[in-house]
C-alpha positions in Angstrom: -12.1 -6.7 14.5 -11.7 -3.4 12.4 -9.6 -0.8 14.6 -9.3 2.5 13.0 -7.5 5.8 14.6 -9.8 8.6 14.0 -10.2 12.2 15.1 -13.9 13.2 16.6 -14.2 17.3 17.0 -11.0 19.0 17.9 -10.2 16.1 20.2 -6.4 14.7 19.5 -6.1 11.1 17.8 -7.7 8.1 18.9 -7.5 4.2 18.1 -11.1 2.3 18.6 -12.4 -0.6 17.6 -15.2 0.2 14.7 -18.6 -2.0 15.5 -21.8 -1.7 13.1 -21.7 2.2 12.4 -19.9 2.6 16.2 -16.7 3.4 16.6 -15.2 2.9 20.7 -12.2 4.5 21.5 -9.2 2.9 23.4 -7.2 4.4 25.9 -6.2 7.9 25.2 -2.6 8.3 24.4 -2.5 5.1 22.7 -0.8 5.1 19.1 -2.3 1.8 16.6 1.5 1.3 17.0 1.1 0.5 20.3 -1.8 -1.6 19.7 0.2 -4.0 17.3 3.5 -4.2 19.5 0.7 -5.6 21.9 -0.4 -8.1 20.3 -3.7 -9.7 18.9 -4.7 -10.9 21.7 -4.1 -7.7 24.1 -6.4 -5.9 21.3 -8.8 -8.5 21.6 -9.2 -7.7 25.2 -8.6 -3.8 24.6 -11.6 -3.7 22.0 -13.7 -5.6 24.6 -13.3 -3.2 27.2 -13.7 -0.3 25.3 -17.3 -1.7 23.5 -18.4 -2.2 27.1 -17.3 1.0 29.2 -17.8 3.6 26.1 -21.0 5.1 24.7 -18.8 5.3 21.3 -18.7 7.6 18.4 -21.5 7.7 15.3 -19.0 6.3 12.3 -20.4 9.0 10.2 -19.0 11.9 12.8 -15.5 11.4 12.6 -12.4 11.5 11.2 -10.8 8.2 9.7 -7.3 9.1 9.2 -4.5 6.2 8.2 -5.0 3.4 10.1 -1.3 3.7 11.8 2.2 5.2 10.8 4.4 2.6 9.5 7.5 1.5 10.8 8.3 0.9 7.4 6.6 0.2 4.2 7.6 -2.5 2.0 5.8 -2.8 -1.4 5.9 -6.2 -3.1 5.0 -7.3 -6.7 3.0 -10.2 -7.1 1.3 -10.2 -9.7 2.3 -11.8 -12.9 -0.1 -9.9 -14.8 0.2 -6.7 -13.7 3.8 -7.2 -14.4 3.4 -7.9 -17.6 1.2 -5.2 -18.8 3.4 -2.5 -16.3 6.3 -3.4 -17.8 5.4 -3.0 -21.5 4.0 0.6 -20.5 6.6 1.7 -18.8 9.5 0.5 -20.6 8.3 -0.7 -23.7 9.7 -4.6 -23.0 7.1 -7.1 -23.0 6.6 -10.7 -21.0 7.7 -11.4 -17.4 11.3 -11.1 -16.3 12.6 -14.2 -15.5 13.7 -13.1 -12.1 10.5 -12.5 -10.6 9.7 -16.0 -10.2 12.7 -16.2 -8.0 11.2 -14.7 -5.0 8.8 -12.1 -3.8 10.9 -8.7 -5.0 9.9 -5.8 -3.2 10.9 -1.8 -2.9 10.8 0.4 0.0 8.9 3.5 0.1 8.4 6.5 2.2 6.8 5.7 5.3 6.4 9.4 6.3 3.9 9.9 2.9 1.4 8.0 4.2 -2.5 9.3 3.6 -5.3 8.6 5.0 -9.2 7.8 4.1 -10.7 10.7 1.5 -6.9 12.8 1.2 -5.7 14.4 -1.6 -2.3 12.6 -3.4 -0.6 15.4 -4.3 1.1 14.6 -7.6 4.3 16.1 -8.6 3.7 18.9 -10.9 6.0 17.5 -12.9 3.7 14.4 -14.1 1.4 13.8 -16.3 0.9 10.2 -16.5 -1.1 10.0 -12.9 -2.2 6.6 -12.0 -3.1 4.4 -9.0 -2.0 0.8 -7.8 -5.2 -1.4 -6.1 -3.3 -3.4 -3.5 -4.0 -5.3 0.0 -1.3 -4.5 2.6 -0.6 -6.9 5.5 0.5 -5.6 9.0 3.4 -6.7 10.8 2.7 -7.6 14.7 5.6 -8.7 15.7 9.4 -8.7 15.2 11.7 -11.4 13.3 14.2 -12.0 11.7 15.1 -14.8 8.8 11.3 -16.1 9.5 10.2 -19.1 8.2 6.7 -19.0 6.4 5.2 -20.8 8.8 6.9 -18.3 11.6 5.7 -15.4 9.0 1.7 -16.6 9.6 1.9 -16.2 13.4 3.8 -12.5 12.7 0.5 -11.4 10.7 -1.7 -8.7 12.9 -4.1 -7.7 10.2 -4.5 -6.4 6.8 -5.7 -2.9 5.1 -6.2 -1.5 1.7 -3.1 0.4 -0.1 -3.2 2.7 -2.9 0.3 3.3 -4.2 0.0 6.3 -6.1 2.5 6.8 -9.3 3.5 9.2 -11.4 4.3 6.9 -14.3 6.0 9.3 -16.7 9.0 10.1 -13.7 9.1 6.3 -12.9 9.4 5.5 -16.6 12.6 7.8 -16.6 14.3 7.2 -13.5 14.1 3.4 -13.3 16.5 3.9 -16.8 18.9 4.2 -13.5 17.6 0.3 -12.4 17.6 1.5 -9.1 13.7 0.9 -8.8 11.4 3.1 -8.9 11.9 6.8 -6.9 10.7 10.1 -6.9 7.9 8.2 -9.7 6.3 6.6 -5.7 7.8 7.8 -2.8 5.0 11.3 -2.9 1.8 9.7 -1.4 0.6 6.3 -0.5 -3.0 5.8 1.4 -4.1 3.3 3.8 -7.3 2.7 4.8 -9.6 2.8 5.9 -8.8 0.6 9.2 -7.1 -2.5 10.0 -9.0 -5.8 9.4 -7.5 -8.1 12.6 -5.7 -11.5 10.6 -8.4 -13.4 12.7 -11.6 -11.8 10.4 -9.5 -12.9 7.0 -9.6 -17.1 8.1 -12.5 -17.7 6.3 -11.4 -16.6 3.2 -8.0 -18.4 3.0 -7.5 -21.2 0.3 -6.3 -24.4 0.3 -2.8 -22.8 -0.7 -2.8 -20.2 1.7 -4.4 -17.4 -0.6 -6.9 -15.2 0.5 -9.8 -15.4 -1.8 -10.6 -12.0 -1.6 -12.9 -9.9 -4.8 -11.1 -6.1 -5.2 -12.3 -3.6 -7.7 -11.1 -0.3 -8.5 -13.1 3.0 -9.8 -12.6 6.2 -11.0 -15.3 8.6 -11.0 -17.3 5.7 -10.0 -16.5 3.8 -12.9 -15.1 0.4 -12.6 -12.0 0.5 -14.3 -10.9 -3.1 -12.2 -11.9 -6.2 -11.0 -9.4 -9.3 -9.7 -9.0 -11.7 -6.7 -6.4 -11.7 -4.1 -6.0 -15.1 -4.7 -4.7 -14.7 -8.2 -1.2 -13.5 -6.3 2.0 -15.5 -6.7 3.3 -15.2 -3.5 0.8 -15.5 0.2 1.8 -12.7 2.8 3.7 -15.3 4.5 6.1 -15.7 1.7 6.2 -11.9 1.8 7.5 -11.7 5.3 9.5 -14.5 5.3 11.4 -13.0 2.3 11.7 -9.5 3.6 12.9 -10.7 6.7 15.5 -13.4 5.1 19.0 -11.8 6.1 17.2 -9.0 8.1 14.6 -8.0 10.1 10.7 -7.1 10.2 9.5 -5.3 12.7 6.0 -4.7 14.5 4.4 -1.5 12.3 6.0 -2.8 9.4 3.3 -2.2 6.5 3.7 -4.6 3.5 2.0 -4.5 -0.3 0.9 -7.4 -1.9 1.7 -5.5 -5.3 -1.0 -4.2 -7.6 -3.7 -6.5 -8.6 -3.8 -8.1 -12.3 -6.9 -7.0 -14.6 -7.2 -3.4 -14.5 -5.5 -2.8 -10.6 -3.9 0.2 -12.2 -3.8 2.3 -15.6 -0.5 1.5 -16.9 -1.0 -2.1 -17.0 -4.0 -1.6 -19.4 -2.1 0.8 -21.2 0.9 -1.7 -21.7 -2.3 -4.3 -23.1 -4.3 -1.5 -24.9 -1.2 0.0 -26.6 -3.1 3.5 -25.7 -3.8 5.5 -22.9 -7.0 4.2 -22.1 -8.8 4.9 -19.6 -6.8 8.5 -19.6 -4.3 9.3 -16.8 -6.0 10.9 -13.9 -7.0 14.2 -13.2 -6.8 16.6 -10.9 -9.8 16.3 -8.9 -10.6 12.4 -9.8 -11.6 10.4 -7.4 -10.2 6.6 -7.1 -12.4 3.8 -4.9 -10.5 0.8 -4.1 -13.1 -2.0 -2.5 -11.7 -5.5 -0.9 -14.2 -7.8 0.4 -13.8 -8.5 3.7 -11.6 -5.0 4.6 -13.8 -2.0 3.1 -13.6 1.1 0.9 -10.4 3.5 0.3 -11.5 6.9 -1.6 -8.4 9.2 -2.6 -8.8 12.2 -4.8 -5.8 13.5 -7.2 -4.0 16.7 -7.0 -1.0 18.3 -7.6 1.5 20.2 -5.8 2.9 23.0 -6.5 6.0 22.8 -8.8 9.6 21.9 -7.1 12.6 24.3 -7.1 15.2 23.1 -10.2 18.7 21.3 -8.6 21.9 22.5 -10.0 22.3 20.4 -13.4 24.4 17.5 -12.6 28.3 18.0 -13.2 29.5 16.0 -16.2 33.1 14.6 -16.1 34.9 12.6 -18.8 35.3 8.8 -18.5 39.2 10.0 -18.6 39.0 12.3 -15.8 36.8 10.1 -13.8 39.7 7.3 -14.0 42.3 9.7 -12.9 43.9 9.0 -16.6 45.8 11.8 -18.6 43.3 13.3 -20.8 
């Protein structure tokens, strides 16, 4: 199934299951959120019922906004290429740490910047070096805690497409602090268009549990990307078995595979090419992420307007700061 939360007219926000060019709406009142803590099957039977009691809405008259609001949003990084070619962009270092092999390393981002189909990023106005990140996201249906991977499988509601948007010059800077990456992130991330049920996705798995999925990635309608799912070090069940090793996942929990190798995003072909090119976006690009299997995301780039200065920090003496006699 493909369940999307949409808007028709100036009726409030529904979830429905989206069928050929139909979308039929669920109960009203009823959050994706509350879909997922459900259960697969319960959305099986929900999408059933609402295909045969509703009339449904023309796909091409409503809304799509973000499939659901995380409960959190983890973003992994799986990709051995795209860390390779990242890295010598944004830091000027070159090859793959050897800590990535270790496990599947992710960062948390803002779960309350979350965009939907055809928004506008909003870029701070601060950057310059604008890029995107092509990524498949799987959602969380059900809460664990120190899952195994096998556990992980069963925990898998679906999976959506995820454009982490970063502002590459910021991230360059503030990961100096190796705290990860901060304000360069944390300003827009789109989902989208709807969920694809982990049922639809069976087909596609690999003998090594990889989903053998073809992505691309445009600007302007140009094909700046092209790489398979597959190619990932790490399956979504190593994902959420890692992030919940020592903690705790939760249903609503939204979770990147990391940007895709061969163009999923500028800076790693600026780390291969040694240039900028393609260019950093503009304002008013558009970026198309497609993932066999899921759908289309569009986002278009803007830029907000610029952010009031802090009060430069306060800069104390090693001397002072040890309580010694200066």
């Amino acid at each position: 199934m493909r369940l999307a939360t949409f808007t028709a007219g100036a009726a409030e926000a529904r979830v429905g299951v989206v069928e050929g060019e139909q979308i039929y709406a669920f109960p009203a009142g009823m959050t994706m959120r509350d879909v997922i803590a459900a259960g697969l099957a319960e959305a099986h039977r929900l999408g059933e019922r609402a295909r045969a009691e509703g009339d449904g809405f023309a796909l091409a008259e409503v809304r799509l906004l973000a499939p659901l609001q995380p409960t959190s949003v983890r973003d992994c990084v799986a990709f051995e290429e795209h860390v390779e070619g990242v890295r010598r962009s944004v830091d000027g270092r070159a090859g793959v740490p050897e800590a990535w092999y270790d496990a599947p390393t992710f960062y948390f981002t803002n779960p309350h910047a979350i965009l939907g189909p055809d928004e506008t990023a909003r870029f701070p106005a601060a950057c310059a070096m604008r890029d995107f990140e092509l990524e498949v996201a799987v959602v969380v249906g059900r809460a664990g805690c120190s899952m195994t991977e096998s556990d992980a499988r069963t925990a898998i509601f679906g999976y959506t497409i995820m454009n982490d948007w970063s502002a590459r010059d910021l991230q360059g800077r503030e990961m100096q602090v190796s705290l990860g990456p901060a304000k360069g992130k944390d300003f827009a991330t789109s989902l989208g268009p709807w969920i694809v049920t982990a049922d639809e996705l069976e087909a596609h798995r690999d003998d090594g549990g990889f989903l053998t999925l073809t992505c691309t990635a445009a600007v302007n309608g140009v094909e700046v990307g092209r790489d398979v799912l597959s190619n990932a070090g790490w399956t979504f069940e190593s994902m959420i078995a890692y992030a919940s090793r020592d903690s705790r996942v939760e249903p609503g929990d939204v979770i990147g595979s990391g940007t895709l190798g061969n163009g999923g995003c500028l800076a790693e072909l600026w780390g291969r090419r040694g240039e900028q090119d393609p260019p950093p976006l503009r304002e008013g690009d558009e970026v198309t992420l497609d993932v066999e299997g899921i759908g289309t995301l569009r986002g278009r780039v803007g830029v907000a307007e610029p952010a009031p200065p802090l009060t430069p920090v306060r800069r104390r003496r090693y001397a002072d700061f040890r309580g010694e006699p200066v």
